[in-house]
C-alpha positions in Angstrom: 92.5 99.9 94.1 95.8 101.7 93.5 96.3 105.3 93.5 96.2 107.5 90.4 100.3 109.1 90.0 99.6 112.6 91.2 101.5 116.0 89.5 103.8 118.3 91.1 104.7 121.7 89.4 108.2 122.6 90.0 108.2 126.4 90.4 111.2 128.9 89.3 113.7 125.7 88.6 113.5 124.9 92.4 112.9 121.4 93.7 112.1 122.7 96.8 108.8 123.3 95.4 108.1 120.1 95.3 109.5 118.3 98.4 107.8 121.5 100.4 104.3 120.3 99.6 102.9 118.0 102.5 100.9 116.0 99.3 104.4 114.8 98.0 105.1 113.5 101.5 101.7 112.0 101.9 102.3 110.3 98.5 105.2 108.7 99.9 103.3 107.4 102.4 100.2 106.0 100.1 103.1 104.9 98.0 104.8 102.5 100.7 101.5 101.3 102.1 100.9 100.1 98.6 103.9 98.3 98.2 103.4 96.4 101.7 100.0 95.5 100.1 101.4 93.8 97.3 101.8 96.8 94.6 104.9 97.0 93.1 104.5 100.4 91.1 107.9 102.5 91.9 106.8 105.6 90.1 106.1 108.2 93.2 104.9 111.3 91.1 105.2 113.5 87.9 106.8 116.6 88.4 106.5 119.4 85.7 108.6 122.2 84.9 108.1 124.4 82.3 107.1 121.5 79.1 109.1 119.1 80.9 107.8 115.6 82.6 109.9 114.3 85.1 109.0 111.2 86.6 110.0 110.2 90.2 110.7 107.0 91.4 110.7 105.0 95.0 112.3 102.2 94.4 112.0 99.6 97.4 114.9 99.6 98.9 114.2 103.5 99.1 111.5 103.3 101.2 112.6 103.4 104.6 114.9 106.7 104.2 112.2 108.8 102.2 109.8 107.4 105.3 112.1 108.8 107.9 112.4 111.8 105.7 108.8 112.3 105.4 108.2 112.2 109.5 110.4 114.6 110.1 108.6 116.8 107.6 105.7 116.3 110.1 107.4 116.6 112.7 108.3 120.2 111.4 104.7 121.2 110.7 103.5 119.2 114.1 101.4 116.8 112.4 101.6 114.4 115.0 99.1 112.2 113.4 100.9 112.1 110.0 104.0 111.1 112.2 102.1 108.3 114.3 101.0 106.7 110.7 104.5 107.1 109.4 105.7 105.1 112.5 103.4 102.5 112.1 104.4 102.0 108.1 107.9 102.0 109.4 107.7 99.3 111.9 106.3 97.1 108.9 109.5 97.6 106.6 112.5 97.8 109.0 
């Protein structure tokens, strides 16, 4: 079963907001996993600002950067088990 698109609120016209939150990053993550698995949905998250929808998308060939992006987000916040997973996906689409 595939994933419901989760929301991000983007707050006081800062994208920031978003790519701070350690559920965008996991989303990434679930994302990719779900593409090795045969899903080929490219649409990462919703983001809403204001009464605007932005949606963000991954496509595949996108993967790999916003992966290595994503572990050193972990790395930052010393979630070395978030990083370890990360690897692992990485090793599968290099």
């Amino acid at each position: 079963m595939y994933s419901k698109i989760p929301e991000f609120k983007m707050v006081d016209d800062n994208p920031e907001s978003v790519y701070t939150d350690p559920r965008f990053h996991e989303r990434i993550l679930e994302l990719v996993k779900e593409s090795i698995n045969g899903n080929d949905n490219h649409i990462l998250c919703n983001i809403v600002y204001e009464d605007n929808l932005i949606v963000a998308e991954l496509p595949k060939e996108s993967h790999y950067l916003a992966l290595s992006k994503s572990l050193d987000f972990f790395v930052g916040l010393e979630d070395y088990d978030m990083c370890m997973e990360i690897k692992d996906v990485l090793s599968k689409i290099k």
